[in-house]
C-alpha positions in Angstrom: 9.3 15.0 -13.5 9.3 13.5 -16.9 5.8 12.2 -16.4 4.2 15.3 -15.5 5.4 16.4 -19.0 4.7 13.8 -21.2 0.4 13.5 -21.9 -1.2 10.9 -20.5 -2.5 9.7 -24.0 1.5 9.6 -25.4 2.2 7.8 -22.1 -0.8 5.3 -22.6 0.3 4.8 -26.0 4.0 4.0 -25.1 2.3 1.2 -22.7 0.3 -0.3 -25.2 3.4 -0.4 -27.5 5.7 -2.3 -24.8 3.3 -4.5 -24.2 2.2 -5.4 -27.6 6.3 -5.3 -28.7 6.7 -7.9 -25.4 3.8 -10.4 -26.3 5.2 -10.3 -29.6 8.8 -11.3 -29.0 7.7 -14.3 -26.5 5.4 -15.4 -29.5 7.9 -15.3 -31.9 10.1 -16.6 -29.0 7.9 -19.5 -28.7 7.3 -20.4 -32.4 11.6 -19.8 -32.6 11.4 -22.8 -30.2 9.0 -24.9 -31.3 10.9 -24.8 -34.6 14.3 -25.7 -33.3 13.7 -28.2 -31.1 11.9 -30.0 -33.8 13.0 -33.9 -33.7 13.4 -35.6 -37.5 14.1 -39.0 -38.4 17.4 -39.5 -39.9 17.1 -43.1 -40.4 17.3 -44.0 -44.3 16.4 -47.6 -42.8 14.1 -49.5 -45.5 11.0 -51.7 -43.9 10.9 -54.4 -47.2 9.6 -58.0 -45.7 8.4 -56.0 -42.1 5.1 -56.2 -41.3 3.5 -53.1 -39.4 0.2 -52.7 -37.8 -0.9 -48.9 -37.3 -4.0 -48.1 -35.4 -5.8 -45.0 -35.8 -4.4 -44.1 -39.1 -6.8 -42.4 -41.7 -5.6 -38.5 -40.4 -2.5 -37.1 -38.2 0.0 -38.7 -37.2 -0.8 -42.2 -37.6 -1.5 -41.4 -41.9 2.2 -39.6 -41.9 3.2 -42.5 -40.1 1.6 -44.9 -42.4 2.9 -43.0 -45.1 6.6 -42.9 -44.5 6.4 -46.6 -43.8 5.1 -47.7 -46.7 7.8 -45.8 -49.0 10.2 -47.9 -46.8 8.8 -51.3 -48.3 6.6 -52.1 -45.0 3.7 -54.1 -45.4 1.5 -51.8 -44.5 -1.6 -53.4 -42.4 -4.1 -49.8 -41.4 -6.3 -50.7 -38.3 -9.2 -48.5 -38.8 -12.6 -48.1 -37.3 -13.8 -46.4 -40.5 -12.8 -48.5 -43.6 -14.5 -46.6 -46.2 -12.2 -43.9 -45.0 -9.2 -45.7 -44.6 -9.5 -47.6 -48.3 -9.5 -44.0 -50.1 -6.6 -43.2 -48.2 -4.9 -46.4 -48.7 -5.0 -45.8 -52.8 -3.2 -42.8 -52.4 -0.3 -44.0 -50.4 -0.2 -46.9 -53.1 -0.1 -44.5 -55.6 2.4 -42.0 -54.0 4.9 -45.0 -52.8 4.3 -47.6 -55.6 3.8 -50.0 -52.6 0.8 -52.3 -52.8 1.0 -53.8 -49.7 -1.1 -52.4 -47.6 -3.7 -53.9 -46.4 -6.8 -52.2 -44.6 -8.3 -53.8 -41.2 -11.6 -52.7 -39.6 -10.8 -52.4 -35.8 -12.4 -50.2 -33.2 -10.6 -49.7 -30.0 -13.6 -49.0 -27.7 -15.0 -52.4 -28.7 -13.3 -55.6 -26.9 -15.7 -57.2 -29.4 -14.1 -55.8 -32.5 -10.5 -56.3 -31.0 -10.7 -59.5 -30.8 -12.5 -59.7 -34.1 -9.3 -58.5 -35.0 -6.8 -60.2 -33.7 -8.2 -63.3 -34.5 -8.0 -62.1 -38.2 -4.6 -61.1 -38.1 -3.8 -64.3 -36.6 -4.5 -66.4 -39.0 -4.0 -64.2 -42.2 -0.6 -63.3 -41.1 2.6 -65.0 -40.3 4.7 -62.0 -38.8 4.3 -58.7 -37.3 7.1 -56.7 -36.9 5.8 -53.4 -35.7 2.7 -52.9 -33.3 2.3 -49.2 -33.7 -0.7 -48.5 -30.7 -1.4 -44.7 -32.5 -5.2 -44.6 -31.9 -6.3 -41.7 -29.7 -9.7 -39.9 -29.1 -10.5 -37.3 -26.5 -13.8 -35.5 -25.6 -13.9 -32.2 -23.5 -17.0 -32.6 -21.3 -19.1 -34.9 -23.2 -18.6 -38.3 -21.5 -19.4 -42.2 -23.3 -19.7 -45.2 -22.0 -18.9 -48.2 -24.0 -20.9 -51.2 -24.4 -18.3 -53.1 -22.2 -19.3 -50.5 -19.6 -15.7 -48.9 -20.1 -15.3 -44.8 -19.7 -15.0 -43.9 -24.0 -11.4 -42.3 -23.8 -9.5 -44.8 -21.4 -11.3 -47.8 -23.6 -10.1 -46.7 -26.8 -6.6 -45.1 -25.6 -5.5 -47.6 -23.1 -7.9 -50.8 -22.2 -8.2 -51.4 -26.4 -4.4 -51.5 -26.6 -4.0 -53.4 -23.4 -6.3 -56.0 -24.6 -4.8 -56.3 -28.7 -0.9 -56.4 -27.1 -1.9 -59.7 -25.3 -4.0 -61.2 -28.5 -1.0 -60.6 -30.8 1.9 -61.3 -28.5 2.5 -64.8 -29.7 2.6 -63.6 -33.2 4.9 -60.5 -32.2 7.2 -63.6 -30.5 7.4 -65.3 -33.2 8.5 -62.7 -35.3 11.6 -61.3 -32.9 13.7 -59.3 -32.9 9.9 -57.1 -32.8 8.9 -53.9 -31.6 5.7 -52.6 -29.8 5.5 -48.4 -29.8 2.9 -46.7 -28.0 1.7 -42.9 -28.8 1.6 -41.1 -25.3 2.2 -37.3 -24.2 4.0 -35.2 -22.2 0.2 -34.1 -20.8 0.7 -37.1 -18.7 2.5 -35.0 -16.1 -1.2 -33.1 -15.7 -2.8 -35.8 -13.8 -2.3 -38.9 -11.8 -3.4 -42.3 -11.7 -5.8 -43.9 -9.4 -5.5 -47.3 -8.6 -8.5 -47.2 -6.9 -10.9 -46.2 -10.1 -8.8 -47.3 -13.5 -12.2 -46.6 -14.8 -13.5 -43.4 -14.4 -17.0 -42.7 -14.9 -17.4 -39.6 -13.4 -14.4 -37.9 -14.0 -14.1 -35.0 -16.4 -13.5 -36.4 -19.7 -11.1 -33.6 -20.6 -8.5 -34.6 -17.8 -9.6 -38.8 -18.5 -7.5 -37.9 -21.4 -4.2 -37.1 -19.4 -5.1 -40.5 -16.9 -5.1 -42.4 -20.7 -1.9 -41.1 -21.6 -0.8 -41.9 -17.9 -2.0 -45.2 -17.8 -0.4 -45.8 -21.7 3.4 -44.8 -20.0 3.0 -47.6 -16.7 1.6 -50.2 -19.0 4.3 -50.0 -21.6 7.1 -49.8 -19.2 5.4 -52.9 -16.9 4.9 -54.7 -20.9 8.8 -54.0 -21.4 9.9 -55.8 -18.0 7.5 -58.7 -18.8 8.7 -59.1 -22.4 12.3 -59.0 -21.0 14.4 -61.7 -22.9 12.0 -62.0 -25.5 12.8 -60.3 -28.3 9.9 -58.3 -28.1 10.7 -54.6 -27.2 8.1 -51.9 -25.8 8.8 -48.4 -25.7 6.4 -44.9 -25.7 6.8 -41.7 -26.8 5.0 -38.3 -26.8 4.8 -36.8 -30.5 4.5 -33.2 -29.3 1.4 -30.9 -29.6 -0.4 -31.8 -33.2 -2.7 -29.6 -35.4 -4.6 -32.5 -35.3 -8.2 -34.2 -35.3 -7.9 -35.0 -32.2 -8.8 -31.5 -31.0 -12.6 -31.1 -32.9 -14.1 -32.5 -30.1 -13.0 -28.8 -27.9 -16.5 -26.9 -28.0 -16.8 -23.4 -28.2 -15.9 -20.7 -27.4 -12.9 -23.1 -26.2 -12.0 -23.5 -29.5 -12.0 -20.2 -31.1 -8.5 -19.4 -29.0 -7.0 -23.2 -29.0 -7.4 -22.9 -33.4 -4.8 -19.9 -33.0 -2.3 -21.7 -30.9 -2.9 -24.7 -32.7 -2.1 -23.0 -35.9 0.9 -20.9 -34.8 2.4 -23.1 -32.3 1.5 -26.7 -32.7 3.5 -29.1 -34.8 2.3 -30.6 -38.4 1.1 -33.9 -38.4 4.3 -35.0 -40.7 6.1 -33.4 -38.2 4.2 -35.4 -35.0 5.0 -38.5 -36.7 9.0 -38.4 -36.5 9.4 -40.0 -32.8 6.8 -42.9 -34.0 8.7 -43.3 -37.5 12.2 -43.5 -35.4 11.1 -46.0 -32.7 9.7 -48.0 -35.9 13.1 -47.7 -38.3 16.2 -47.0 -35.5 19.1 -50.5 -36.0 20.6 -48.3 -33.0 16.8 -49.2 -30.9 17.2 -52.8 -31.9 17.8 -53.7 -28.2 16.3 -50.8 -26.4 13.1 -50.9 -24.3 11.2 -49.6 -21.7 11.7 -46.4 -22.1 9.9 -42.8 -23.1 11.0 -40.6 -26.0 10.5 -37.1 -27.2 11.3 -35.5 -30.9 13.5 -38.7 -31.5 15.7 -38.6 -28.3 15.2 -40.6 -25.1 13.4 -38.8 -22.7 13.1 -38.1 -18.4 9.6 -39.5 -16.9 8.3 -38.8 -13.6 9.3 -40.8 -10.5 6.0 -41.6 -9.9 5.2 -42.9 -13.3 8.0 -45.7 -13.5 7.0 -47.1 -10.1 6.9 -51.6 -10.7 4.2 -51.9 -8.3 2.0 -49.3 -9.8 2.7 -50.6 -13.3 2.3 -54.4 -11.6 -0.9 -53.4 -10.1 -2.5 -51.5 -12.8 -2.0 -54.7 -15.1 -3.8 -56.6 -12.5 -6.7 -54.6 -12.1 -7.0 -54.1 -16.1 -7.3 -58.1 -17.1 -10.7 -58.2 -15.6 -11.9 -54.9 -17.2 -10.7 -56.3 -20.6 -11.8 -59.6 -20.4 -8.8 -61.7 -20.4 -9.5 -65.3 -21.1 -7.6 -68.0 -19.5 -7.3 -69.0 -23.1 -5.6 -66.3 -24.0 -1.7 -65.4 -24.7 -0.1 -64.4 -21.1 2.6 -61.8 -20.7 
């Protein structure tokens, strides 16, 4: 009865008004959320005599990261593929943390070439290494690379690079104990699942190759922590949340015109990304802790699937060959 009174241009306005006033309380809902569960280091833990390694850390995460460390005391050595790049950013965290140690290191993931380049540098430079901080990530949308290793682009530089620079440096990361290993994955592993059959997928779409890296970066560090049992070595992962980040310039539009907006309303800051990295890094209370996946500074739940031994045992297997291992390497 009330309908049949009420015009149908008041009634459509009252719709339009619900809705709007609906979509507006889940935003604000959602960025309420976002904010609250945000995880910050508490650690006042200085880094004076450690020695850290950073890949990927000339923007995001990885330059808060860097950051923060060196106003701790860290020696500060920033694994970069561009070193032009990384030297201007390497005066300014000199400048703003009156720390002088930092040292920049050209290294490009996606080239077994270049890591070994690398860690055959740091090897004889150096006489410790404290922190192995794997931060380097790239992703592509639908535009798929082929490295000169014949490696897919993404899982070279987010998972077979790191794969192949953890056994170069081990020794080193031995001798330095009590050490620690972090690895940056995400939560966007639960998106996809790992085939044992194809570790290198050519003709997958590069958008989802980026959720079978992060997959791939979870079973290697928790089949790294059982191997380095004992050691003194510990390896643990951790997924830094969703960053307003570089890392999202490769989206193409009109993809991007929409992602920009959630990026910017919902996504965290890069300072704020860096927090779980910065607390696996600093923590006393991790000292002894490995082998396990953390979110905004608190241990978190992983899949069954993903913390399956034999996958993690077999996917170490089938990666030695694609990387190149050398019976004169380090073993782990």
């Amino acid at each position: 009865m009330i309908l049949n009174i009420i015009p149908c241009s008041t009634l459509l306005y009252w719709i339009v008004a619900i809705i709007s006033g609906g979509a507006i309380l889940v935003l604000v809902g959602l960025r309420l959320y976002v904010f609250y569960t945000l995880g910050i280091c508490k650690s006042k833990a200085q880094m004076d005599g450690k020695t850290i390694i950073i890949t990927g850390c000339t923007s995001g995460i990885g330059k808060e990261t860097a950051r923060d460390l060196a106003k701790r005391g860290a020696r500060i050595i920033m694994a970069c593929r561009n070193p032009d790049i990384a030297n201007q950013l390497k005066d300014e965290i000199v400048k703003e943390s009156n720390n002088a140690n930092i040292t920049v290191r050209k290294l490009d993931l996606s080239s077994l070439q270049s890591i070994r380049k690398f860690a055959q540098q740091i090897n004889q430079e150096e006489s410790k290494l404290d922190v192995l901080i794997h931060n380097a990530g790239t992703a592509e949308t639908f535009r798929k690379k082929v490295t000169e290793d014949g490696l897919e682009q993404t899982m070279a530089t987010n998972y077979f690079g790191p794969f192949l620079l953890t056994h170069l440096l081990i020794d080193l990361l031995k001798r330095s104990k009590p050490s620690r290993i972090i690895v940056v994955a995400s939560e966007l592993y639960r998106l996809a699942c790992l085939n044992l059959d194809n570790i290198n997928p050519m003709s997958t779409l590069p958008a989802y190759v980026y959720y079978v890296s992060k997959y791939a970066d979870i079973v290697f560090t928790l089949e790294l922590a059982r191997r380095l049992e004992g050691s003194g070595v510990t390896a643990n992962c951790l997924h830094p949340g969703m960053i307003d980040s570089g890392i999202w310039r490769n989206v193409p539009a009109p993809l991007s015109w929409g992602l920009k907006l959630i990026v910017k309303m919902f996504f965290k800051t890069p300072e704020q990304g860096a927090q779980t990295t910065i607390y696996l890094a600093v923590s006393d209370e991790l000292n002894k802790i490995s082998g396990r996946y953390f979110m905004d500074c608190a241990e978190h739940r992983l899949s069954n699937a993903v913390k399956d031994p034999a996958k993690g045992k077999k996917l170490w297997e089938l990666s030695e060959p694609l990387v190149k291992l050398q019976s004169s390497d380090p073993k782990i």
